[in-house]
Each structure stands twice: as structure tokens, then as C-alpha cells.
C-alpha positions in Angstrom: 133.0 107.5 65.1 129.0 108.6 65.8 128.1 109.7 69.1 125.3 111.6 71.0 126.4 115.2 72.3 125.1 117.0 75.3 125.9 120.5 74.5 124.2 122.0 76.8 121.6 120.9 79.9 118.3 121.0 78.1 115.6 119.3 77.0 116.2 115.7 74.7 115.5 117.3 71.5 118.9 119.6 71.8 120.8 116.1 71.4 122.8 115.7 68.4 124.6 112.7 67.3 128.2 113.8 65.5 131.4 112.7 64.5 133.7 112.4 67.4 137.6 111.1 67.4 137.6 107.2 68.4 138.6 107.3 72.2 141.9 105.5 73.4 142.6 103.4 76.2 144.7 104.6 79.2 146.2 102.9 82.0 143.2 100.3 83.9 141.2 101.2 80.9 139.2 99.4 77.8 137.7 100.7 75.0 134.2 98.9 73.9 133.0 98.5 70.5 129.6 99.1 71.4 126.9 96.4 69.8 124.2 97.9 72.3 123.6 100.8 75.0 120.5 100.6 77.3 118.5 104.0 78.1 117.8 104.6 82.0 115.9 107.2 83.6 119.2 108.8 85.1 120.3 109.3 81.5 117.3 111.8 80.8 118.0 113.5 83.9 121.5 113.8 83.6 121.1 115.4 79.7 118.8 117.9 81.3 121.1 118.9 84.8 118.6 117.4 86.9 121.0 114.3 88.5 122.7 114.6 91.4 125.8 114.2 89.1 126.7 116.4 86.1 129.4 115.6 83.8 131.3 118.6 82.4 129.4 119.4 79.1 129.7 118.5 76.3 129.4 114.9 77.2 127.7 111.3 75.7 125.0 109.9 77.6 124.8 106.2 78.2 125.7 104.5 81.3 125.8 101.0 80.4 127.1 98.7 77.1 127.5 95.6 75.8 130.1 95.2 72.8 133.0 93.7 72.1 136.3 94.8 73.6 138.4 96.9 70.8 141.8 97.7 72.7 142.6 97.6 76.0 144.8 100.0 78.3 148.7 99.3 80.3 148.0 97.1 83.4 144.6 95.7 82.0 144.8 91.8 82.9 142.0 89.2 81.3 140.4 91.5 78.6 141.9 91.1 75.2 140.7 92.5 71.5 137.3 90.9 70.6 136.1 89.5 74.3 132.4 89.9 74.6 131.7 91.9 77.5 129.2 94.3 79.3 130.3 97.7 80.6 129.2 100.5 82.9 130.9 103.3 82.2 128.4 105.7 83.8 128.5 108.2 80.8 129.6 107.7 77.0 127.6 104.5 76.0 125.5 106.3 73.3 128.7 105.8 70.8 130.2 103.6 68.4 132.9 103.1 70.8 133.5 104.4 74.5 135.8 103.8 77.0 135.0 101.8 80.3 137.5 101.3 83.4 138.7 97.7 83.6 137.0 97.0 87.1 133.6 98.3 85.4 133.7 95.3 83.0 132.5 92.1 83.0 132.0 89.2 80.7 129.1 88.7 78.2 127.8 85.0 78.9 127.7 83.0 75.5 124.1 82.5 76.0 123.2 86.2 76.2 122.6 88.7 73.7 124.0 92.3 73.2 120.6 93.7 73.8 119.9 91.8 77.0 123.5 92.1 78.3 123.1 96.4 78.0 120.3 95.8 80.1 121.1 94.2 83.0 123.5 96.0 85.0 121.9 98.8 86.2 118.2 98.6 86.4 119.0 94.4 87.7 122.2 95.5 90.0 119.8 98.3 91.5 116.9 96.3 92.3 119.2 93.4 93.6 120.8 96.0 95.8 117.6 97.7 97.2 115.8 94.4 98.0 118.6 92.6 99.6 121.5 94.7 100.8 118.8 97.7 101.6 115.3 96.5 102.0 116.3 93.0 103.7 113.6 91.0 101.9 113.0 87.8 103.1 110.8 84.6 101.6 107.1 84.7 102.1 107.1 88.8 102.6 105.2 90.9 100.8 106.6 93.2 98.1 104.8 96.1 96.6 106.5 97.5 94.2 105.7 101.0 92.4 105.9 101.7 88.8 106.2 98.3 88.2 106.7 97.9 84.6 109.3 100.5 84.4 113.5 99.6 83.8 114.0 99.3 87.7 110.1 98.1 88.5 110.0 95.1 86.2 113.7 94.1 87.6 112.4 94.4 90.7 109.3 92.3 89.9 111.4 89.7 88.9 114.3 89.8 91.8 111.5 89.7 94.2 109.8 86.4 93.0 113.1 85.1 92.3 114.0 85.9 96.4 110.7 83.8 97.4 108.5 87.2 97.9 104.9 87.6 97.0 104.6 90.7 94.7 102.1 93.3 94.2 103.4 95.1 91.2 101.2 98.8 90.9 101.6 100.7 87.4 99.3 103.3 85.8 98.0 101.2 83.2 96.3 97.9 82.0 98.7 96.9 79.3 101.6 98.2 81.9 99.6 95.7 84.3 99.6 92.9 81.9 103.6 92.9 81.5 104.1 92.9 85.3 102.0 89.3 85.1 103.8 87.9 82.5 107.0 88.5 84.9 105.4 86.7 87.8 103.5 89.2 89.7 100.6 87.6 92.3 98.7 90.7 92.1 98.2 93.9 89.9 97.3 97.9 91.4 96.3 100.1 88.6 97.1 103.5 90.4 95.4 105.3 88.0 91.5 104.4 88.7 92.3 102.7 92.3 93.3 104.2 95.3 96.5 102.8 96.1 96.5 102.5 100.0 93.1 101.0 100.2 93.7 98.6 97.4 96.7 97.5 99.2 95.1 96.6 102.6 92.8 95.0 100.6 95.1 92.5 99.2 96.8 91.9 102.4 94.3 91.6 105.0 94.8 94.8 106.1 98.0 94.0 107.5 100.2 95.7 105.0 103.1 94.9 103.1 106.3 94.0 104.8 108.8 96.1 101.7 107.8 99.1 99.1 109.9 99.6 95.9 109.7 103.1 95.4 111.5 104.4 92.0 108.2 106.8 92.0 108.1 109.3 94.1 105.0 111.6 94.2 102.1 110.9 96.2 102.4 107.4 95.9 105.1 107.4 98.1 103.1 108.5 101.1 99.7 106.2 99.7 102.0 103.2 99.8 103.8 104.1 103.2 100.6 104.2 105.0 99.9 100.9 103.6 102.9 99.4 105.2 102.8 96.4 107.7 104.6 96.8 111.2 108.1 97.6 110.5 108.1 97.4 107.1 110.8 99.1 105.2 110.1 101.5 102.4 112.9 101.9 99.6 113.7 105.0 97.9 114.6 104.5 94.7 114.2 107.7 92.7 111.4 110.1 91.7 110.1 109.3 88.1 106.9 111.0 88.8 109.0 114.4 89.5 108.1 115.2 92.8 110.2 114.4 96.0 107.7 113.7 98.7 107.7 115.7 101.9 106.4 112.5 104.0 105.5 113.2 107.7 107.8 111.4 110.1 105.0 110.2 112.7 104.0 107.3 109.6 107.3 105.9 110.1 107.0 106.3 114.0 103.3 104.8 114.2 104.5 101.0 113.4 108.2 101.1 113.4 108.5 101.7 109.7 111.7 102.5 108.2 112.5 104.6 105.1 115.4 103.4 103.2 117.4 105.0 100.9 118.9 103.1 97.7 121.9 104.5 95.7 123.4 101.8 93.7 126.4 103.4 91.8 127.8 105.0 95.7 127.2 101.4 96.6 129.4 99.8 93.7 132.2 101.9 95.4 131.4 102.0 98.7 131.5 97.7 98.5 132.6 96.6 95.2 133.1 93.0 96.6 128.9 93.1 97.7 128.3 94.7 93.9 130.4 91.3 92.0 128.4 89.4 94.3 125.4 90.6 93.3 126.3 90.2 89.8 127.2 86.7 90.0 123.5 86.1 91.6 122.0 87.7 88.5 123.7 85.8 85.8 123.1 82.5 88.0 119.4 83.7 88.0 119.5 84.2 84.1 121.1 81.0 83.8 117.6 79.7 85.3 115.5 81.5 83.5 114.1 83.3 86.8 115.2 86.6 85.4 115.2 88.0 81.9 115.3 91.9 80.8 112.6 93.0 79.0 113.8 95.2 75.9 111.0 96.6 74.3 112.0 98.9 72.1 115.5 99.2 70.1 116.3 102.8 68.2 119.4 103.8 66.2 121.7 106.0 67.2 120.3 108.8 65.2 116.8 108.4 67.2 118.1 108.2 70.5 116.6 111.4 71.0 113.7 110.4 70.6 113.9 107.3 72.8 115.0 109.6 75.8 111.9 111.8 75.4 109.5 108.4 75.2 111.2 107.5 78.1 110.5 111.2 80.1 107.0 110.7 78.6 106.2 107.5 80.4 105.5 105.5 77.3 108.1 102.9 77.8 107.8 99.6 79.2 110.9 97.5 80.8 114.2 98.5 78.8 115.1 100.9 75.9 117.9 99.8 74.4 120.5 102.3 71.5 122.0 100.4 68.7 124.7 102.4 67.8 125.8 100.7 64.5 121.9 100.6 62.9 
């Protein structure tokens, strides 16, 4: 079978897709034809030894599927040859076939597609996590979320309208701004030409928004702290823009903010019970049409690459998604 090989930690373009032996399934374990792999920001990290976790080289890329099951391992109960499913194996994805533990699977509803199924899990199970289990986010709040029509943003646009919130979505451009609309956003920040903080007060009374969804980083993160109502909670997400802010502690002390960080694959393990429950809200909220991933852009196997550096580059809107048969 074709896969994507990390040789070595380096830059996108040292990505090579070869042929690999087909894995096999072990005990607790299935292996996944794989119809569709979504691209996350972790991924391009991770190929580069800039995540916090660094698979022993060489390894695959690709830490969520959607396929059909292939062969399943000993003590593997419900999964049999040719079940629709998606999968988050956490590394592997960007194959024909990769193996996925049986706990890490769930099932592809009827009325979903490959595409769409690869990606939800992460980007939807992150934001879902970070609003509700983290960031408490209650109807008739105000959401601000940075980076807005990025993989975790536009999820997060979404989740939050879906929770009763009204969302200010802030991205660095106009057509980025127009997506974020089309997802339900009551107001757009383009962070590029306005000044974040000021715009935010503006649109709030000058009270400040009550939760920030912070995938960003940068010096957005302080802009949109300062623009934070009385004890509003700021989530930290991750740090697209490539700078960890060094925030000063008396913002959080001035009005009782809080600064909250969001990991959602500790989480998965830490409660897996919360993390099925969480899933189970998403698919209800796909049922109802309150939530749907955008995939703009599907790339073979053999540009994957490619897609990873558009990604790095900032040029991609909602989802990428690898089709590893095209």
C-alpha cells in the first residue's frame, strides 16, 4: 500500500509517499481502509518536531480517517469487515490503510460522507471540549472566537451558535470573513486592518465578551484578553500564528478573568466517557443540520505535501481533507 513518510523532522516538502507493507490488526485493534484523512494543524507541526508529541521517525501523518473497516484484531466486539466507520488514530491516516485502536472508532452515520466524517473528530471534538467542558459557555454569552475560519475556528463558530451563544468570529481576511457568515456568525473582526480590542468593545458595549476561542496565539491573544468582560474565560487552544504569548497576569487579575487551557486528545483519556458524550452531541447536531464541516479543499495522496504546506501558509479555509485512493 501508498503512504506518506516522515523521514526526518523537517519542513513539508521532505514528505514522500511510498510503498509500505499493509498493516495488521492486533489484539483491541482495527485496520481502516481509508476512503478519506483530514489535515489539522497538529499534523504540520508534528512532521516538523514542533508538537508536544513526536512519534519515533519514520512515521505517517494523519490523525483522523474515515474508511471502511478491512480486518479487525482478537477481542474486537461490534466492528466487522466493511463497517463504515471514522477513526482517530492520532498518526498513520495519510495511507491506504492504517490501523486504529477499537475504542478510537466509531460509526460513520448513513447520511454522512467520507469527506465530512474525516473531518469531524478533531477540529468538532476540540471545539465541543473547549466551549463546554473548558470555557463553560452558556446561552445568550458572547463568544469571540479567533481565527475564525480555520479547522478548529469555523467548528467553533458553529458549536457556539449551536450552544445559544452570540459569536463574533475575527479572521485576517474578507473572503475568510464571509465563510464565518455563512456558518452563523452575528458579527465579523477583520484583524488585519482593525484593531482587535477596540473593535471588540465596540461591538459589545464596551462590556466585553464573556469567552475567547484562542487557536491563535500571538498578539491577538493579549488584544482579545483585554477585551474580556468581568470574569470572562479565555481558552487556549494552540498557537497558529507561531508565537506563544507572554501575557501579564494583572489582565487576568483586573476583572477576575480566567485563562484556560484546552487539550483535547489528554482529555479523550483523561475522560473518555465526557469525549463519547461529546460525540453523540455532534452527530445529533449534524443530524439537525446545526453543524456541518466545511471541506474545502480535497488533494491526493501524492499532493498531500502540498496541502500541509497551504495549510502552514494560512491559505486554507475550514478542512483539508487526503484522498488516499485518487
Amino acid at each position: 500500500m501508498k503512504a506518506l513518510l516522515c523521514a526526518e523532522y523537517g519542513p513539508p516538502q521532505n514528505l514522500t509517499v511510498q510503498d509500505v507493507p499493509s498493516p495488521k490488526a492486533g489484539p483491541g485493534q482495527v485496520v481502516v481502509d481509508v476512503k478519506a484523512a483530514a489535515l489539522n494543524f497538529p499534523d504540520a507541526l508534528m512532521v516538523q518536531g514542533l508538537y508536544q508529541v513526536k512519534p519515533p521517525l519514520p512515521f505517517t501523518p494523519g490523525a483522523e480517517v474515515a474508511g471502511l473497516v478491512k480486518a479487525v484484531g482478537d477481542g474486537v466486539q461490534g466492528l466487522k469487515a466493511g463497517d463504515r466507520v471514522i477513526g482517530f488514530p492520532g498518526t498513520g491516516g495519510f495511507a491506504e490503510e492504517c490501523v486504529v485502536a477499537a475504542e478510537k472508532i466509531m460509526p460513520l452515520p448513513e447520511n454522512m460522507d467520507f469527506a465530512t466524517g474525516a473531518a469531524l473528530v478533531l477540529t468538532y471534538g476540540t471545539s465541543l471540549h473547549a466551549l463546554q467542558d473548558c470555557g463553560r459557555l452558556q446561552p445568550g454569552e458572547t463568544l469571540l472566537v479567533l481565527g475564525a475560519a480555520g479547522g478548529v475556528g469555523a467548528a467553533a463558530v458553529e458549536i457556539g451558535k449551536a450552544m445559544g451563544a452570540r459569536v463574533i468570529a475575527a479572521a485576517s481576511s474578507e473572503d475568510k470573513l464571509a465563510l464565518c457568515r455563512r456558518l452563523g456568525a452575528d458579527e465579523t473582526i477583520d484583524y488585519a486592518t482593525e484593531d482587535l480590542r477596540k473593535r471588540t468593545l465596540a461591538l459589545t458595549g464596551e462590556k466585553g465578551v464573556d469567552v475567547v476561542y484562542d487557536p491563535v496565539g500571538g498578539s491577538y491573544t493579549e488584544s482579545a484578553l483585554r477585551a474580556m468582560a468581568w470574569r470572562g474565560r479565555l481558552l487556549v487552544v494552540g498557537f497558529a500564528a507561531g508565537e506563544i504569548p507572554k501575557i501579564p497576569l494583572n489582565l487576568a487579575l483586573l476583572k477576575e478573568r480566567q485563562l484556560l487551557g484546552v487539550y483535547w486528545g489528554d482529555s479523550v483519556r483523561q475522560d473518555p466517557r465526557g469525549h463519547v458524550r461529546n460525540m453523540k452531541q455532534l452527530m445529533a447536531w449534524f443530524a439537525e443540520k446545526k453543524i456541518n464541516p466545511v471541506v474545502s479543499e480535497q488533494f491526493p495522496l501524492a499532493r498531500a505535501s502540498e496541502a500541509i504546506q497551504r495549510l502552514l501558509d494560512r491559505k486554507v479555509k475550514g478542512k483539508v481533507v487526503i484522498l488516499p485512493e485518487a
